[in-house]
C-alpha positions in Angstrom: -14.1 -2.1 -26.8 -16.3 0.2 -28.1 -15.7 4.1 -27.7 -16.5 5.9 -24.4 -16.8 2.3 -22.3 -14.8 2.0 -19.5 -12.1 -0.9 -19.0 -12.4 -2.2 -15.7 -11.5 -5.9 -16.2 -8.4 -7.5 -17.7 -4.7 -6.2 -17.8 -5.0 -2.3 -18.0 -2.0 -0.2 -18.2 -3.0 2.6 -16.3 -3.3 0.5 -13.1 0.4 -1.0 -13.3 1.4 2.7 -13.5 -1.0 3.5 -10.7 1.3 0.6 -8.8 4.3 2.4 -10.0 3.6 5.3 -8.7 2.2 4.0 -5.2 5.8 2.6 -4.4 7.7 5.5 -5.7 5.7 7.6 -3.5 6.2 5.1 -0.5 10.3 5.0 -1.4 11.1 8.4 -1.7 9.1 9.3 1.7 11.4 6.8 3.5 14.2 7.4 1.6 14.1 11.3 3.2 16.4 11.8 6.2 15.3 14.6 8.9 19.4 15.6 8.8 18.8 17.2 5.2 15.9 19.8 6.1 16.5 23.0 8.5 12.6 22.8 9.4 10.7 20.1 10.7 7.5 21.2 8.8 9.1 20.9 5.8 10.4 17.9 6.4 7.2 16.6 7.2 5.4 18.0 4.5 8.4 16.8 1.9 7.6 13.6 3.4 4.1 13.5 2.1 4.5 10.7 -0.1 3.6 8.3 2.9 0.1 8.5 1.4 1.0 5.8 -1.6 0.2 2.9 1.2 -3.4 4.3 0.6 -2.6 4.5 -3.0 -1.9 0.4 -3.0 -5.4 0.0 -0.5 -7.6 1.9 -2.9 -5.9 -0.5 -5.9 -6.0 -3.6 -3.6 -9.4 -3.1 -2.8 -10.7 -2.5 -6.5 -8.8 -5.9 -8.0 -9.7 -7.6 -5.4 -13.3 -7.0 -5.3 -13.4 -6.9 -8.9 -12.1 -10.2 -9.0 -14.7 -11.8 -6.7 -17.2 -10.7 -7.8 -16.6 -11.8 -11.7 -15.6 -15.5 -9.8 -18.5 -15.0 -7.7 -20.8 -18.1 -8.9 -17.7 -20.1 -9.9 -17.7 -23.3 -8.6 -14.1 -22.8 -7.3 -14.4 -19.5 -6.0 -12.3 -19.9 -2.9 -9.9 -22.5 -3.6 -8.8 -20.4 -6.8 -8.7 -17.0 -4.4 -6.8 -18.1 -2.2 -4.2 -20.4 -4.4 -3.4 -17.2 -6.1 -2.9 -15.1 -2.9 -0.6 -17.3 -1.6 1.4 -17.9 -4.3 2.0 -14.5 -5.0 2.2 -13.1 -1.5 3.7 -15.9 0.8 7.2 -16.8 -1.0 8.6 -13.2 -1.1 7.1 -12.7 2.3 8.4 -15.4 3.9 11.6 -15.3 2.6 12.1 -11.6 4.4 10.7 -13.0 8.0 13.3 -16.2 7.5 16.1 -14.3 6.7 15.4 -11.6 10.0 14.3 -14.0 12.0 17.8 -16.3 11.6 19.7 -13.2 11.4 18.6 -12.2 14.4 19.2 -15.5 16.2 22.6 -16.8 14.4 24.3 -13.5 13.8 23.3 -10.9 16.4 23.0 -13.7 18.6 20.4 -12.0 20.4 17.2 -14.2 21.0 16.2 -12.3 23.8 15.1 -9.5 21.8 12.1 -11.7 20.2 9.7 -11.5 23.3 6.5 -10.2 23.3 5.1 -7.7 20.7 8.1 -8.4 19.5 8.2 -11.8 18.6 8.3 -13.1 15.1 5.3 -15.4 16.0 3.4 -12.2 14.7 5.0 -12.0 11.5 4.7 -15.7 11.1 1.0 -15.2 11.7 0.9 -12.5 9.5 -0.3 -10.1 12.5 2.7 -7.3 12.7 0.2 -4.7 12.9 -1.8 -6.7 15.8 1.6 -6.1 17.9 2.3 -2.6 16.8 -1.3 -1.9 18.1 -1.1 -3.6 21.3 2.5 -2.8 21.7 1.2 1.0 20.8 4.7 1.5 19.1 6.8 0.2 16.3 8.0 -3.2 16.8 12.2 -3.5 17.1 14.1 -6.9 17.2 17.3 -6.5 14.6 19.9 -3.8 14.3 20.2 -5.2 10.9 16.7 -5.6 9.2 13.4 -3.1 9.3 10.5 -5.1 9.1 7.8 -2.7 10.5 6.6 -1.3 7.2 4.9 -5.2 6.5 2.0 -3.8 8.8 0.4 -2.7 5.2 0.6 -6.4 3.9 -0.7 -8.2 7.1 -3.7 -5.4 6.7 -4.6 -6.6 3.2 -4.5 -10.5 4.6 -7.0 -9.7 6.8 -8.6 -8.1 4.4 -8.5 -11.2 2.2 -9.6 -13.5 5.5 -13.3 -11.9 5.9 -14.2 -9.7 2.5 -14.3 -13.0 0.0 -17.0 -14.7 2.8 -18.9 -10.8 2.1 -18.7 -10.8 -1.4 -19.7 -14.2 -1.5 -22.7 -13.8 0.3 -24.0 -10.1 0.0 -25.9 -8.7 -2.9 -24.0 -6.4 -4.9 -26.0 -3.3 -4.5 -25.6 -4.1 -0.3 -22.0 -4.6 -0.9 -21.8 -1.0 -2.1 -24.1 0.5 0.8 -21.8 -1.5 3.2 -18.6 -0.2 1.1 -19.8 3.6 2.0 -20.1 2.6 5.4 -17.5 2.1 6.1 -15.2 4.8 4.5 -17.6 6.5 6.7 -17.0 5.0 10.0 -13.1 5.1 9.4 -12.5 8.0 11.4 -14.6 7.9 14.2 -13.3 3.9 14.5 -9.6 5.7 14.7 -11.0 8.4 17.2 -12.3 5.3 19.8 -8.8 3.8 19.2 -6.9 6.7 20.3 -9.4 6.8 23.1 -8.4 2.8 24.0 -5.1 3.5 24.0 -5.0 7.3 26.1 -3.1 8.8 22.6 -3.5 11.3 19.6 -2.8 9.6 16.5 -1.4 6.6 17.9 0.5 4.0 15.8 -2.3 1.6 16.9 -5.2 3.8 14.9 -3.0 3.9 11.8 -2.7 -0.2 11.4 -5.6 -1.6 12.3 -7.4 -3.2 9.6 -10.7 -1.8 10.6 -9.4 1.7 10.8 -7.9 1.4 7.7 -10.5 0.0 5.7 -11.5 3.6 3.7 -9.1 2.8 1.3 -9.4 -0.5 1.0 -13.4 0.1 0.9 -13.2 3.3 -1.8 -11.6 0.4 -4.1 -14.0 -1.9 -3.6 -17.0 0.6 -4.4 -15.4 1.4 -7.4 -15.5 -2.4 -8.7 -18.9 -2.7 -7.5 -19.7 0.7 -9.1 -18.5 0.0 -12.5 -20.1 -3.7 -12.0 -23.6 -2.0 -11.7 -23.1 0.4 -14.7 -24.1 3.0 -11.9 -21.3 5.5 -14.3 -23.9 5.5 -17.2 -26.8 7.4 -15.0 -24.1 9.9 -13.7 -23.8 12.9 -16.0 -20.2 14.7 -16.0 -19.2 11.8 -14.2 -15.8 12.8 -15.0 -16.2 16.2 -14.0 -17.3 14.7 -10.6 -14.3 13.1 -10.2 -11.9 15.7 -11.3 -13.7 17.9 -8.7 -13.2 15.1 -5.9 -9.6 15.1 -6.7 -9.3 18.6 -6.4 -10.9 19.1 -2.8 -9.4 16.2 -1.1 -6.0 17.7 -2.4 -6.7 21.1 -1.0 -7.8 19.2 2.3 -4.5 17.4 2.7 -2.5 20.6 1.6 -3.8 22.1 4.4 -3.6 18.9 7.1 0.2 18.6 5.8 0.7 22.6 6.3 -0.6 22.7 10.0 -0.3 19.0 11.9 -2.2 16.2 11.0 -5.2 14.8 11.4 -7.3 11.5 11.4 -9.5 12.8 8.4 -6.0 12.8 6.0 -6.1 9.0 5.6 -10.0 9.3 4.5 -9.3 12.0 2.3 -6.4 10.1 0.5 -8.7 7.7 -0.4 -10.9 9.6 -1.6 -8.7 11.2 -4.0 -6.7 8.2 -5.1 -10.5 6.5 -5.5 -11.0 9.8 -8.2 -7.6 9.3 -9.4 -8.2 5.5 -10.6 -11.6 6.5 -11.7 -10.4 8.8 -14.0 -7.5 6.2 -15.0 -10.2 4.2 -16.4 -11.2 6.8 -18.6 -11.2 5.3 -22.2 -10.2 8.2 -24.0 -6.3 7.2 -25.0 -5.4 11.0 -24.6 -6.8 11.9 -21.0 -4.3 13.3 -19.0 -4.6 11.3 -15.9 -4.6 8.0 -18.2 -1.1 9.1 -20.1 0.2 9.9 -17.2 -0.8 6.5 -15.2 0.6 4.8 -18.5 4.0 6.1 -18.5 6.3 3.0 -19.0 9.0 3.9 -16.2 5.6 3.7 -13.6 4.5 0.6 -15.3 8.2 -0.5 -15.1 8.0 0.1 -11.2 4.7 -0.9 -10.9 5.9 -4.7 -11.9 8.2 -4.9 -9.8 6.4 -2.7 -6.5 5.9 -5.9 -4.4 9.9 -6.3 -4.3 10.3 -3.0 -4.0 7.9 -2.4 -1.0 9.1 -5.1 0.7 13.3 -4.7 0.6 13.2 -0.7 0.3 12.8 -0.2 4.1 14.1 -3.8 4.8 17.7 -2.4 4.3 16.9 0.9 5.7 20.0 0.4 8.2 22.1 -1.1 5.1 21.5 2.3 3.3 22.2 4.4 6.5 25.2 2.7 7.6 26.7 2.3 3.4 26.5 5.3 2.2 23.6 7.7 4.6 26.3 8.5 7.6 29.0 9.6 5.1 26.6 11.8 2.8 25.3 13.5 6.2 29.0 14.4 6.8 30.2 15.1 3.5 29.8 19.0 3.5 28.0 18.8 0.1 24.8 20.9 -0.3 22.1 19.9 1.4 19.2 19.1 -1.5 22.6 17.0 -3.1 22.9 15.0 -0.2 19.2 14.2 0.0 19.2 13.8 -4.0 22.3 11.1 -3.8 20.8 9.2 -0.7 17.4 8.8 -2.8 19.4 7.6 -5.9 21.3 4.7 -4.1 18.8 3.4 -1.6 16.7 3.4 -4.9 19.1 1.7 -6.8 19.9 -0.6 -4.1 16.3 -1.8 -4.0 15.6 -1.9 -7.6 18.7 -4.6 -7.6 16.9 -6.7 -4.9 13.5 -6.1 -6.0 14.4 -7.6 -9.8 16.8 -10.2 -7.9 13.4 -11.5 -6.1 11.3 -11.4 -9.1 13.5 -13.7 -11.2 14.0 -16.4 -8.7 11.6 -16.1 -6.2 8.4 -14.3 -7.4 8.0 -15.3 -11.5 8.4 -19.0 -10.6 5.4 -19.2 -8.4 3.6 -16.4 -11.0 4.0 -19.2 -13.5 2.8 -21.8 -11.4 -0.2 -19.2 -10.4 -1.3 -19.0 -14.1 -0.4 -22.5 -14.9 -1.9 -24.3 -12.5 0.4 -26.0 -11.2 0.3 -27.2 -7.8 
């Protein structure tokens, strides 16, 4: 690699701490209970960290698109696509609807509950996020088991349904054109779903794929940016993206401060677009790249799929173990908090690393094997 070019295939470092801290933001936004903060804006604001989901999309979108287009003329361009999603999404996934979907039946005896938008035949269809939007509401069917945050993972399977058929087909300089369109359309697309469903900021608006797709498209420019060299015709293209980073901040600053609005999920992708960019840069010493490179985020960052997937599954199991009896215990406030974050972290860092060795890193082998 010769000085001053940017990495933008392979394994790179920076990205699996880019992963890292995408779930660590996710986690410690739900691992925050409203019972520890005398304001409601603060908690809110404290609670920012939300915004890693768009974190994951931005990253999603620029693997992904990065790795269709470098398979693009391969004569098994779906088939290998698609072997590889599955192996590394189904198991795990699966797994966590099995479990809640006997738990629910067997143990809390309670069949009744799984009618409707709340049926598992949406998670076994990989459509959660269908029901939440029809539903308009978060889905309930267990007093044991969360599974509402997998709205993020059935988004990126659609994702993975209709953008290889794009990629496939579409010249590369459209693909970019139609990548800007539709970061651009995202929030008028949220404002006509609000409209649909007679509500501001409805849950339907936040997990529709097609309102969601800024992120998911701010990645995929990037790997068709970098693809097309555009970053050698751009002078202080660093600069640019430093810049970027800085305003969308300021703009979410303020959104967080005063309410919310539909603009803050553009804006995050934005900025986490500017943050990967500068990622990539290939001077060992930039700041943003040390910091992405940090080995605790890269630690995280291989284990984030576990660690998405159980941290909110067991939201009741931390609540019930050990939340209740910190929100009586009298200590200080900001210790409470601290020692909730610590053991729900814990907690899912055993599960998480539980699931990779039996359940995810055999069918990771078989993914780079090729094993059927």
């Amino acid at each position: 690699m010769q000085q001053g070019a940017i990495q933008f295939r392979g394994h790179i470092p920076a990205l699996d701490g880019i992963r890292g801290l995408a779930i660590l933001m996710v986690m410690i936004s739900h691992f925050l209970l409203r019972d520890f903060f005398a304001v409601e804006r603060q908690y809110y604001m404290a609670q920012f960290g939300w915004i890693g989901v768009d974190l994951f999309f931005v990253l999603s979108g620029f693997l992904i698109t990065g790795i269709l287009l470098d398979s693009k003329n391969h004569e098994h361009y779906w088939r290998q696509f698609y072997r590889r999603r599955v192996l590394r999404i189904f198991p795990l996934y699966y797994f966590v609807v099995m479990v809640v979907w006997l738990t629910v039946i067997f143990i809390e005896k309670a069949p009744d509950r799984l009618h409707g938008y709340d049926s598992f035949r949406w998670f076994f269809g990989f459509a959660p996020n269908i029901a939440v939007s029809l539903k308009n509401n978060w889905l309930y069917h267990s007093h044991v088991f969360n599974l509402n945050h997998l709205w993020s993972l059935a988004v990126e399977e659609q994702f993975y349904l209709v953008w290889p058929l794009i990629v496939r087909f579409v010249p590369m300089r459209w693909l970019a054109v139609l990548c800007l369109v539709l970061i651009s359309v995202s929030i008028p697309l949220r404002f006509t779903v609000d409209d649909w469903v007679n509500m501001k900021l409805s849950p339907a608006s936040y997990v529709l794929p097609f309102t969601r797709m800024d992120g998911l498209a701010a990645g995929s420019f990037l790997a068709v940016f970098f693809r097309l060299h555009l970053h050698e015709y751009i002078p202080f293209d660093r600069w640019a993206a430093r810049i970027l980073c800085l305003w969308t901040a300021w703009e979410m600053y303020w959104i967080f401060a005063n309410g919310t609005e539909h603009r803050l999920y553009t804006l995050s992708a934005l900025f986490f677009a500017g943050m990967l960019y500068l990622a990539l840069n290939p001077h060992p010493k930039a700041l943003v790249r040390r910091f992405c490179e940090n080995s605790f985020l890269q630690h995280l960052g291989r284990y984030s799929y576990g660690l998405y997937v159980f941290h909110q599954m067991f939201e009741y199991a931390w609540l019930r173990g050990f939340g209740d009896w910190l929100r009586q215990s009298g200590w200080p406030a900001w210790v409470a908090q601290l020692t909730y974050i610590i053991l729900a972290f814990i907690g899912t860092y055993i599960l998480a690393r539980i699931s990779w060795k039996f359940l995810e890193a055999p069918f990771m082998r078989m993914k780079v094997s090729g094993k059927r």
